[in-house]
SEZAMI-171102 format. One record per residue (C-alpha): residue number from 0; residue in one letter; x, y, z. Coordinates in Angstrom, 3 decimals, padded with zeros to 6 digits, always signed. Layout:
# residues N
<node pos="NUM" code="A" px="X" py="Y" pz="Z"/>
...
//
This chain:
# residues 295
<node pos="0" code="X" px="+003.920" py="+027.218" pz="+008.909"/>
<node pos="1" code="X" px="+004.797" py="+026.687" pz="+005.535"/>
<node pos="2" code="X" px="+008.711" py="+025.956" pz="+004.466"/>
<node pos="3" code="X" px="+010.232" py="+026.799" pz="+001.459"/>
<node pos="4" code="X" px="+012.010" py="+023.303" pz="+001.103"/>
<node pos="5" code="X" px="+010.473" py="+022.601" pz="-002.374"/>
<node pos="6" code="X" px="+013.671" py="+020.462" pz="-003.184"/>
<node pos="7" code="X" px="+015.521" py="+020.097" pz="-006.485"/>
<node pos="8" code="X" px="+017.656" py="+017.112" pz="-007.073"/>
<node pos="9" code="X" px="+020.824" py="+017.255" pz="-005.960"/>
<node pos="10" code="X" px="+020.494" py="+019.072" pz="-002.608"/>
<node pos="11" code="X" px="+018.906" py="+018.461" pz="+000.927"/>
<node pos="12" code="X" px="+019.297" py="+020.094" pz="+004.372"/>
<node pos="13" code="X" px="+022.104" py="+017.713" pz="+006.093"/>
<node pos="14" code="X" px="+024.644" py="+018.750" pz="+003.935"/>
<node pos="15" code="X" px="+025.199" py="+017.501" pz="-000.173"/>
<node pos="16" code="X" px="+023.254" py="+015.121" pz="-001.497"/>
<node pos="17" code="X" px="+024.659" py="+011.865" pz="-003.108"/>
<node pos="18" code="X" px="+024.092" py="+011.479" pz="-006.791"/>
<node pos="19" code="X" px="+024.474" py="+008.723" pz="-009.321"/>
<node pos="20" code="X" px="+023.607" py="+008.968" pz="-012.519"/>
<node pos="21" code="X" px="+023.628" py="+005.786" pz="-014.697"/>
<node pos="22" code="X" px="+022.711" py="+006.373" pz="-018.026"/>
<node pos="23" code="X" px="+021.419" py="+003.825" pz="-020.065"/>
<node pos="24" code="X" px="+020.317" py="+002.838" pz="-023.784"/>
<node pos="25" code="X" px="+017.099" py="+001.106" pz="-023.024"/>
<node pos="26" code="X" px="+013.740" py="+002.463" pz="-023.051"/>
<node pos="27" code="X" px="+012.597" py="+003.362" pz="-019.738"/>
<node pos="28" code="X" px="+009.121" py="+002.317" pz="-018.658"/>
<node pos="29" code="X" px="+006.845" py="+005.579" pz="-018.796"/>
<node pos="30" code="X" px="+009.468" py="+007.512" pz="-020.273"/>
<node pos="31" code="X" px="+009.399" py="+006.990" pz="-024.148"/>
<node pos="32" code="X" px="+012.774" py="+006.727" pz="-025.666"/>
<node pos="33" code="X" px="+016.612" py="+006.501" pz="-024.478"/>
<node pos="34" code="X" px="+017.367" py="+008.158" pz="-021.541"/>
<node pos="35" code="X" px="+018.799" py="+007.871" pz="-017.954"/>
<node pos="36" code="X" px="+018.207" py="+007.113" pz="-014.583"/>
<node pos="37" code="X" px="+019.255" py="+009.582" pz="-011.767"/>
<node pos="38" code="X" px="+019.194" py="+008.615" pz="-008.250"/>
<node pos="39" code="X" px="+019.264" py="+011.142" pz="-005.536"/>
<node pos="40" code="X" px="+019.284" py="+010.688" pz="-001.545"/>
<node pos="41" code="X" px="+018.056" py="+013.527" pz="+000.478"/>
<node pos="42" code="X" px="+017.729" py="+013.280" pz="+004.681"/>
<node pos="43" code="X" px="+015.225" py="+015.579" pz="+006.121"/>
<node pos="44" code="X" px="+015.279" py="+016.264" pz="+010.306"/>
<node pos="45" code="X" px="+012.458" py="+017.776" pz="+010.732"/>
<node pos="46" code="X" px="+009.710" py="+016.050" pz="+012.359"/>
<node pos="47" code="X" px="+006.920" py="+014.564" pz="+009.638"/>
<node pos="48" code="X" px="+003.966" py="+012.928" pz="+010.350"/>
<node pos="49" code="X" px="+001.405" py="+013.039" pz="+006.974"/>
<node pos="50" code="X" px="+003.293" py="+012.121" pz="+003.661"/>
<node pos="51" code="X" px="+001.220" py="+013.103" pz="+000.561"/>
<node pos="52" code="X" px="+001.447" py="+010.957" pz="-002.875"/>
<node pos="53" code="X" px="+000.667" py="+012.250" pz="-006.439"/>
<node pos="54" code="X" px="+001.793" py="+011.324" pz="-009.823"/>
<node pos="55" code="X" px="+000.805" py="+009.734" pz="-013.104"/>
<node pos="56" code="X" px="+003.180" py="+007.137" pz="-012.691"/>
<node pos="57" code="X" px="+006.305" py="+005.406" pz="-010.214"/>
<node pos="58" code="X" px="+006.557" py="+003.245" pz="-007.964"/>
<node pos="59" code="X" px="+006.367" py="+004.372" pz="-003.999"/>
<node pos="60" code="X" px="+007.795" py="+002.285" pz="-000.922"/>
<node pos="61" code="X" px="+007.486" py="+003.934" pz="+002.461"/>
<node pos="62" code="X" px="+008.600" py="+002.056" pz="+005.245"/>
<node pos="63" code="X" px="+009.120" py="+003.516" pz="+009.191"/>
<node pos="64" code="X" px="+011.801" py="+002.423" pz="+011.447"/>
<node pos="65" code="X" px="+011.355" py="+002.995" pz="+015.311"/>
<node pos="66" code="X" px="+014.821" py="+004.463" pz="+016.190"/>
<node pos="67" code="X" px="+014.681" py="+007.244" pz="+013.324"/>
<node pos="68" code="X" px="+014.227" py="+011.094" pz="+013.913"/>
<node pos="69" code="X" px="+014.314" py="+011.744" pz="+010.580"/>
<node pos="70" code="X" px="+013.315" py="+010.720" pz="+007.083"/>
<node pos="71" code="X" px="+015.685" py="+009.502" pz="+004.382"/>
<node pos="72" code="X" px="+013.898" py="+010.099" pz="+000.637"/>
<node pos="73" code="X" px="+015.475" py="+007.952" pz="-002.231"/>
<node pos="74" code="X" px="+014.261" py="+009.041" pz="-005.656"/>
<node pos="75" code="X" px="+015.654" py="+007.605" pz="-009.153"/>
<node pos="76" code="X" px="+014.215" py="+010.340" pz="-011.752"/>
<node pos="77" code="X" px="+013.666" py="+009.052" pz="-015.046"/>
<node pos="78" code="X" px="+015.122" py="+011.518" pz="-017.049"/>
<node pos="79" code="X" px="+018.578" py="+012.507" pz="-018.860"/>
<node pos="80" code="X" px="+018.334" py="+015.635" pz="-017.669"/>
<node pos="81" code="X" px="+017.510" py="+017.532" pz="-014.004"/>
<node pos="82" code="X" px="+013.657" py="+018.196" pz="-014.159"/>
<node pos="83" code="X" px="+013.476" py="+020.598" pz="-010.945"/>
<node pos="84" code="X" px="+011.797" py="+020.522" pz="-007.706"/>
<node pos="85" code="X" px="+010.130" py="+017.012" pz="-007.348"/>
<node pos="86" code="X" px="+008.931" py="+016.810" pz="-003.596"/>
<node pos="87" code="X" px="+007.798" py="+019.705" pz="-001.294"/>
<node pos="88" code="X" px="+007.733" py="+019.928" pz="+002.899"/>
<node pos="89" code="X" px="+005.378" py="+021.928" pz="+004.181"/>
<node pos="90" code="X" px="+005.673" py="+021.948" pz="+008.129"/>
<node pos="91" code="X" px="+005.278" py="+018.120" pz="+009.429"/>
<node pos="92" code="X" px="+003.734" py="+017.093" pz="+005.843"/>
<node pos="93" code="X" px="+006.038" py="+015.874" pz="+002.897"/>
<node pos="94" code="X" px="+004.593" py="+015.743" pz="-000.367"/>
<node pos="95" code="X" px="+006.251" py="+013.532" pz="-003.168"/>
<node pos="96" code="X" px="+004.952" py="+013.836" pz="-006.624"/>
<node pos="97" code="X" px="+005.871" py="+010.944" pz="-008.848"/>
<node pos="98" code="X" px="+005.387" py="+013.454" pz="-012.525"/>
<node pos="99" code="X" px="+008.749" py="+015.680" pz="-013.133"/>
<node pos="100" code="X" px="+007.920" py="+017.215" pz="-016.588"/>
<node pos="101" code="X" px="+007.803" py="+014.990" pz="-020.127"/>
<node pos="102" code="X" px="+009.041" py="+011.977" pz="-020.588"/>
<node pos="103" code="X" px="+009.859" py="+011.970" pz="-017.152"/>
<node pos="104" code="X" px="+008.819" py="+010.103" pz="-013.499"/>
<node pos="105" code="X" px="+010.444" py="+009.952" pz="-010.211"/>
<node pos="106" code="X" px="+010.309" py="+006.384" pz="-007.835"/>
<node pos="107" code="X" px="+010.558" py="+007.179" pz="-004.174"/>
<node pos="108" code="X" px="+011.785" py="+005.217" pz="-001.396"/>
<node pos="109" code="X" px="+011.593" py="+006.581" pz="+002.019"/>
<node pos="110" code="X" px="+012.340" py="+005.357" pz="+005.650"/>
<node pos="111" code="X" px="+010.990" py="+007.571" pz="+008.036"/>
<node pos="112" code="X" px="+010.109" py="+007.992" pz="+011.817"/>
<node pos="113" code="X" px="+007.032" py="+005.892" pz="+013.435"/>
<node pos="114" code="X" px="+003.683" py="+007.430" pz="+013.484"/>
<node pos="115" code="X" px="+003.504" py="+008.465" pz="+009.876"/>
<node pos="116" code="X" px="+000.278" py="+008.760" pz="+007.865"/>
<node pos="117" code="X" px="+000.118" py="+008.084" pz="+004.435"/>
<node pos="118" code="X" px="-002.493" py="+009.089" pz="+002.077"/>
<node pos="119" code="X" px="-002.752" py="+010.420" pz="-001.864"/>
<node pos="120" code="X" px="-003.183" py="+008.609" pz="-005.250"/>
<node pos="121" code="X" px="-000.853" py="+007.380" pz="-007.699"/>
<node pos="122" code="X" px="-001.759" py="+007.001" pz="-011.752"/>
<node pos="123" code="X" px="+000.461" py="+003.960" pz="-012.626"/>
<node pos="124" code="X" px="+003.225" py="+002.481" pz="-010.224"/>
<node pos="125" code="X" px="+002.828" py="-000.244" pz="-007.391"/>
<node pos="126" code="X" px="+002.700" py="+001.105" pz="-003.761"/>
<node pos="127" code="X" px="+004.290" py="-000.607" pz="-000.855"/>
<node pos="128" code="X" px="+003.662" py="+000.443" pz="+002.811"/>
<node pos="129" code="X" px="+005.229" py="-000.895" pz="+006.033"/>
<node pos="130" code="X" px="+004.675" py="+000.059" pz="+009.323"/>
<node pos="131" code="X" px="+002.866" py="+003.695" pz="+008.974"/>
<node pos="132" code="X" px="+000.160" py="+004.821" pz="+011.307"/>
<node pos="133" code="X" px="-002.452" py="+004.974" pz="+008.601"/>
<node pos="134" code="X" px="-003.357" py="+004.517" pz="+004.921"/>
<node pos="135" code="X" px="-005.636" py="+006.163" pz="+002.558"/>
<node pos="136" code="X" px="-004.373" py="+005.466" pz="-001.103"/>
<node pos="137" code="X" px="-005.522" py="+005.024" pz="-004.430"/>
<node pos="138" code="X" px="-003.402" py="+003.630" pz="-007.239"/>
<node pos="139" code="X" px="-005.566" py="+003.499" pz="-011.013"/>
<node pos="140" code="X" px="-002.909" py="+001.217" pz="-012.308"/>
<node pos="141" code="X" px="-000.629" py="-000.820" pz="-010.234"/>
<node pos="142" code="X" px="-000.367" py="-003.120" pz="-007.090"/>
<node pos="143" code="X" px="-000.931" py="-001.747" pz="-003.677"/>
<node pos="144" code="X" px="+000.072" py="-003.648" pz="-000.636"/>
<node pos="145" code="X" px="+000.212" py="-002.565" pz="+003.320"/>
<node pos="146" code="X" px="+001.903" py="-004.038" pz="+006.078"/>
<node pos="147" code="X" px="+001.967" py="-003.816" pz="+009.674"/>
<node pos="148" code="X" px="-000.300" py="-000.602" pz="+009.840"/>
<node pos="149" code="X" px="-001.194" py="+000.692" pz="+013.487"/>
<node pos="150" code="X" px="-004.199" py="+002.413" pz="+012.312"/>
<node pos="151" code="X" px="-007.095" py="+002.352" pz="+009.933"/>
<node pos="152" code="X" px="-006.446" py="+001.525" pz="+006.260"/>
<node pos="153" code="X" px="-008.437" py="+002.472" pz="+002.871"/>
<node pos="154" code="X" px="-006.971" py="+001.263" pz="-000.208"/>
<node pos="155" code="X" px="-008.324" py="+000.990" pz="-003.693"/>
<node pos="156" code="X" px="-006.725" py="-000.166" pz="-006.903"/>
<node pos="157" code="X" px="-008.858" py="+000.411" pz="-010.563"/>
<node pos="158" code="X" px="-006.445" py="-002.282" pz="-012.039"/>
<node pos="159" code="X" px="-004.367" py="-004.653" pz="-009.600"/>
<node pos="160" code="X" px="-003.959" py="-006.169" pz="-006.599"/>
<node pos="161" code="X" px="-004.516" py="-004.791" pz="-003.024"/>
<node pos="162" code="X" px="-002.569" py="-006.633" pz="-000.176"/>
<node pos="163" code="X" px="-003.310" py="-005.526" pz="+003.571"/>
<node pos="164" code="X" px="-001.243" py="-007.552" pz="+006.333"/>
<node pos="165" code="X" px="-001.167" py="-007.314" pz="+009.655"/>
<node pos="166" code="X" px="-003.399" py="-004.393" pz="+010.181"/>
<node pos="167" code="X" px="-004.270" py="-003.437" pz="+013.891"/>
<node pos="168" code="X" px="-007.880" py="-000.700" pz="+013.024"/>
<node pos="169" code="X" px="-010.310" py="-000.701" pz="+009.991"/>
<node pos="170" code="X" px="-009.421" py="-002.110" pz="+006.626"/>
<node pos="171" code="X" px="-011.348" py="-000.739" pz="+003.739"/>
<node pos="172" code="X" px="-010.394" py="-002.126" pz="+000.719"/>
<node pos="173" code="X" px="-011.400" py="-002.645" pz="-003.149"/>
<node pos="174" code="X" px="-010.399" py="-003.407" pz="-006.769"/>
<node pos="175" code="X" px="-012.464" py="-002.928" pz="-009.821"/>
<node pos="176" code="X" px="-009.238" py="-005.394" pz="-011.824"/>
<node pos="177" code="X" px="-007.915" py="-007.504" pz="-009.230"/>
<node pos="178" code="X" px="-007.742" py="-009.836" pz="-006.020"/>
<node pos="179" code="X" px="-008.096" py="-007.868" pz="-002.235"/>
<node pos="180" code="X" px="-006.362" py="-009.342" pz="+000.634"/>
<node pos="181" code="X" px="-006.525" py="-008.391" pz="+004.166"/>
<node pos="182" code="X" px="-004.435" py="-011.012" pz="+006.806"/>
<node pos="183" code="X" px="-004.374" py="-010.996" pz="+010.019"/>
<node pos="184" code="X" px="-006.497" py="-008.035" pz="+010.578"/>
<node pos="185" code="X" px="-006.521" py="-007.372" pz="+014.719"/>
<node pos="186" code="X" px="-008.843" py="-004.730" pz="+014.496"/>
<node pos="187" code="X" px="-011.411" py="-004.076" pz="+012.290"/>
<node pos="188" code="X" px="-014.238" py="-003.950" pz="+010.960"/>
<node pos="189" code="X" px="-013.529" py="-005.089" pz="+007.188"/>
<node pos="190" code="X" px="-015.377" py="-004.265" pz="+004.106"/>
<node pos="191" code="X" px="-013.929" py="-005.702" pz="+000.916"/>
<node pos="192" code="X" px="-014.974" py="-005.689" pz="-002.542"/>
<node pos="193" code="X" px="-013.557" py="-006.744" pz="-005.502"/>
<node pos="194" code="X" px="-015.673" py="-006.496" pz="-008.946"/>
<node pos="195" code="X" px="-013.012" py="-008.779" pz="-011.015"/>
<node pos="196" code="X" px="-010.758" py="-010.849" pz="-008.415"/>
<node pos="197" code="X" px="-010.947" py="-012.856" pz="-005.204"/>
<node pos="198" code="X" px="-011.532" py="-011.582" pz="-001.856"/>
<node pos="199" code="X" px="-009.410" py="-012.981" pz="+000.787"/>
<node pos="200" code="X" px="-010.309" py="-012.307" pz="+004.699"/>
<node pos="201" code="X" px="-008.146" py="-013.821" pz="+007.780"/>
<node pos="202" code="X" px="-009.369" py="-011.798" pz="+010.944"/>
<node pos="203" code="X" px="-007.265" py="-013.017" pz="+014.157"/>
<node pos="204" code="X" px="-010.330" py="-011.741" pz="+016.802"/>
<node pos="205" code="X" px="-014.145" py="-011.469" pz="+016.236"/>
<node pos="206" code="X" px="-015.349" py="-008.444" pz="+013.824"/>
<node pos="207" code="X" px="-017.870" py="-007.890" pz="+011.369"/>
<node pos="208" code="X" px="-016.898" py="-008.295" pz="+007.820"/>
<node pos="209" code="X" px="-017.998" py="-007.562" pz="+004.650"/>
<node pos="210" code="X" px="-016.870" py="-009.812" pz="+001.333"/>
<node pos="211" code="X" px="-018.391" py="-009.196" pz="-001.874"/>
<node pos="212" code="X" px="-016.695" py="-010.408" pz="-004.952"/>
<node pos="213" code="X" px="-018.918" py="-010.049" pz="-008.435"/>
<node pos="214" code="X" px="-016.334" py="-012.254" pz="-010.516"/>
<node pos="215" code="X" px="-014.242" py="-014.588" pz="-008.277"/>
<node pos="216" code="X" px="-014.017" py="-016.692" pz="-005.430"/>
<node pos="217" code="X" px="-014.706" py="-015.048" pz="-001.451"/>
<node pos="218" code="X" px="-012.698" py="-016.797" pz="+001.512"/>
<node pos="219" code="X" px="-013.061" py="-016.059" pz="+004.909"/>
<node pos="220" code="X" px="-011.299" py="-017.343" pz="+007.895"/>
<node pos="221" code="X" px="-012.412" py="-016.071" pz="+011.735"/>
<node pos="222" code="X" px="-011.649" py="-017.574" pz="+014.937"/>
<node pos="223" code="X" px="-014.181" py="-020.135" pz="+016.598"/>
<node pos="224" code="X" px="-017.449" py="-017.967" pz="+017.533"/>
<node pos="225" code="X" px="-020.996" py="-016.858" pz="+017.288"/>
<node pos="226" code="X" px="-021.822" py="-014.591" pz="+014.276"/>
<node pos="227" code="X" px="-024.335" py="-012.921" pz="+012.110"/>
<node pos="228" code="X" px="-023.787" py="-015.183" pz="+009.146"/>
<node pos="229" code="X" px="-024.970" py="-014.223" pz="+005.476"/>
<node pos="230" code="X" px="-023.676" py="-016.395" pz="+002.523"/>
<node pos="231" code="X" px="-024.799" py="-015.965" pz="-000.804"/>
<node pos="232" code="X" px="-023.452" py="-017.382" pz="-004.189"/>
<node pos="233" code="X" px="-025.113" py="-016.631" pz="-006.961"/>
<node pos="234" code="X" px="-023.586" py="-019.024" pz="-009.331"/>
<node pos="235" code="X" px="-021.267" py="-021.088" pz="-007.356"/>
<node pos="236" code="X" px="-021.070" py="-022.963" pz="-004.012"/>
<node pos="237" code="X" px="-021.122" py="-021.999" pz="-000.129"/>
<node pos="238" code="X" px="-019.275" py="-023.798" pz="+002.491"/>
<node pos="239" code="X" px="-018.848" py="-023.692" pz="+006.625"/>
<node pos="240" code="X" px="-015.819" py="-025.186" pz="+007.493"/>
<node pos="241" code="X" px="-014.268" py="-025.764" pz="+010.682"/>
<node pos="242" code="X" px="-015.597" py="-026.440" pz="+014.025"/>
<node pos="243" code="X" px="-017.040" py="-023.561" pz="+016.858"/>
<node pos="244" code="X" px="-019.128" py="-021.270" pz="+014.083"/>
<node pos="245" code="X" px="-022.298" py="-020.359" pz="+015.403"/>
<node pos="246" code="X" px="-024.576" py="-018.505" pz="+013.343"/>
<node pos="247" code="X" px="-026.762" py="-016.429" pz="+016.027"/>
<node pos="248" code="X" px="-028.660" py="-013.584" pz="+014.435"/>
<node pos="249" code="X" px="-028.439" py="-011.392" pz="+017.356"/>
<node pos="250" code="X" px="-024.424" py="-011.280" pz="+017.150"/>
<node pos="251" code="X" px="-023.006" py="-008.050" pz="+017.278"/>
<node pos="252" code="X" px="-020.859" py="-009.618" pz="+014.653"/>
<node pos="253" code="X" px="-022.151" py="-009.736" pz="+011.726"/>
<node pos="254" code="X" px="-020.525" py="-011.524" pz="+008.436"/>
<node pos="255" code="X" px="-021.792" py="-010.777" pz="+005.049"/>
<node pos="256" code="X" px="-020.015" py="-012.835" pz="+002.266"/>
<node pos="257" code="X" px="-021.386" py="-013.035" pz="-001.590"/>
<node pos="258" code="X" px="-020.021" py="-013.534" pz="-004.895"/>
<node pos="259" code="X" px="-021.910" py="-013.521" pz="-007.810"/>
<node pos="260" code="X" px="-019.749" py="-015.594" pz="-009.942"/>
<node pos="261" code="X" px="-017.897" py="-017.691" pz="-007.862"/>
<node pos="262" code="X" px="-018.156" py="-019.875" pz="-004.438"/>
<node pos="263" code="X" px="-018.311" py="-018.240" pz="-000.560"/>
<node pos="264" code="X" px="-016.419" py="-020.038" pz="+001.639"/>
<node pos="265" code="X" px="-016.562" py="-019.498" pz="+005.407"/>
<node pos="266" code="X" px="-013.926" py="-021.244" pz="+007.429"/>
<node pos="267" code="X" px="-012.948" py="-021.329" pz="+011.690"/>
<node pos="268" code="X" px="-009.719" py="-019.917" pz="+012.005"/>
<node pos="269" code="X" px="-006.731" py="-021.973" pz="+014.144"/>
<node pos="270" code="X" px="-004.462" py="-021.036" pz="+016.528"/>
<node pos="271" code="X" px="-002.241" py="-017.751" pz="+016.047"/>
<node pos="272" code="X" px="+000.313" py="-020.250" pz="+014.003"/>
<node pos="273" code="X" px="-002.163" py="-019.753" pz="+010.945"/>
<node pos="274" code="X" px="-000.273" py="-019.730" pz="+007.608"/>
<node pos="275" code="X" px="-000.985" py="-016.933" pz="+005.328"/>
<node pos="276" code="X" px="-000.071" py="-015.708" pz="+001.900"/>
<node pos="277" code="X" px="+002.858" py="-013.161" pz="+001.870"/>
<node pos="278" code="X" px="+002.300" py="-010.056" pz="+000.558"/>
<node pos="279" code="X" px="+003.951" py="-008.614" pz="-002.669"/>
<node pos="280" code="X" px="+006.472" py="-005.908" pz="-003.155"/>
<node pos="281" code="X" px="+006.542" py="-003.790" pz="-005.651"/>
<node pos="282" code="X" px="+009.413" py="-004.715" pz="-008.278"/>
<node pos="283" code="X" px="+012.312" py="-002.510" pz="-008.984"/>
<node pos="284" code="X" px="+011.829" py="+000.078" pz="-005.488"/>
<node pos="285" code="X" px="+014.501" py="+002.697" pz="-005.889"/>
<node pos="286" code="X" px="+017.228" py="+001.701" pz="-003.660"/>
<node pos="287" code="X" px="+019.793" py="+003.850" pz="-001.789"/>
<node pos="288" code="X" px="+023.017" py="+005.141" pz="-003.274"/>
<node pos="289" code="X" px="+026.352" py="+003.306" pz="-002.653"/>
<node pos="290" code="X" px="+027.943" py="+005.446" pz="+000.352"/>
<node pos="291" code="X" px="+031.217" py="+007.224" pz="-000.563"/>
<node pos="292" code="X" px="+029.607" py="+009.154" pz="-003.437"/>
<node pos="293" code="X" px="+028.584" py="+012.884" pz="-002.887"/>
<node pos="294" code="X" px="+028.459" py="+015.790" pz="-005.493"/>
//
């Protein structure tokens, strides 16, 4: 059943919304020009479990918190002026569209129930995601980085990083412009690929992986184990590290690591106390309105 909850700023179904409006005389990012920021806080209770992104450009950060029934959406439009609907629920899916007219974008920052599914594409903007039940999001320009995901996750940036941590199914990940990450991946199997960039791999059981990398370096860490092992560097070096790596061609594991430009480097993981790179967040992620202020 589809709802006729196609929102405009300003209102939302538990009652008024809060509004600030901070006008400014810089030039906003994406906007062209003086004009002003406008933050709105909307609560929806009913029950969603696929969010939808879209949009030329703004930044997204959806994160889910176990206790919640329902879903809190921050937005700070980019605008002077009130540019209309700029997210729509249909049923149990919410779609947010970062565009709201000329001159103008909309940021989003949502907390919402467990078991959420994100999926979509974004223009320009960096995407953060903590916590959802599954990913499958493009971003052309911008950094995209996942966290804690119970579920499978494809991600894809034309130009930036992609950041996957903590991941529990498949990771599927790639960047024409940039370095791809996936840490402490409990499920798997992972393919990345990264045409400009380095591809970095920590997998905390044994899985089949794929690392390519055709400019950059390609690191992989697994634990102890007997594997499928291809290495293949082009124009670089290749390295085993670590003790307990067997390479036994009739593994159901199989690792396939190459960069053309750049050295391979296959390592035994330690214990579960393994250090790993943290993963970004995106910079400036709308933030809630001070309480006390309604319209």
């Amino acid at each position: 059943m589809t709802s006729s909850h196609l929102r405009r700023p300003g209102f939302r179904r538990a009652g008024a919304a809060t509004l600030i409006a901070a006008v400014t005389a810089t030039a906003l990012t994406g906007c062209g020009g003086v004009g002003a920021k406008l933050t709105f806080s909307d609560v929806e209770k009913a029950k969603i479990t696929d969010i939808v992104v879209s949009g030329d450009g703004g930044d997204v950060l959806i994160r889910t918190q176990p206790s919640l029934t329902e879903t809190t959406i921050n937005r700070i439009v980019h605008r002077n002026s009130d540019p209309g609907a700029s997210y729509r629920l249909d049923g149990s899916k919410l779609s947010i569209n970062t565009d709201c007219g000329p001159n103008c974008r909309v940021s989003y920052d949502i907390t919402a129930p467990e078991g959420v599914k994100v999926r979509g594409s974004l223009g320009s903007g960096d995407v953060v995601l903590t916590g959802v039940a599954g990913v499958d999001v493009a971003v052309d320009s911008g950094n995209l980085a996942v966290n804690d995901v119970q579920g499978d996750v494809v991600a894809k940036a034309d130009s930036g990083d992609v950041a996957v941590n903590n991941a529990t199914g498949k990771v599927t990940a790639s960047a024409d412009s940039g370095d791809v990450r996936a840490i402490r991946v409990s499920g798997g199997p992972i393919d990345l690929r990264a045409d400009s960039g380095d591809v970095d791999v920590e997998a905390v059981q044994a899985m089949s992986v794929t690392a390519v990398a055709d400019s950059g370096n390609v690191m992989v860490r697994v634990p102890a184990g007997s594997y499928a092992i291809e290495t293949q560097a082009n124009s670089g070096d290749e390295a085993t590290e670590g003790p307990g790596l067997v390479n036994d061609r009739s593994s159901k594991f199989k690792l396939t690591l190459t960069a053309d430009s750049g050295d391979v480097t296959l390592t035994s993981r330690p214990g579960s106390g393994v250090d790993s790179p943290a993963v970004p967040a995106a910079p400036d992620a709308p933030k809630a309105p001070a309480p006390g202020r309604t319209s």
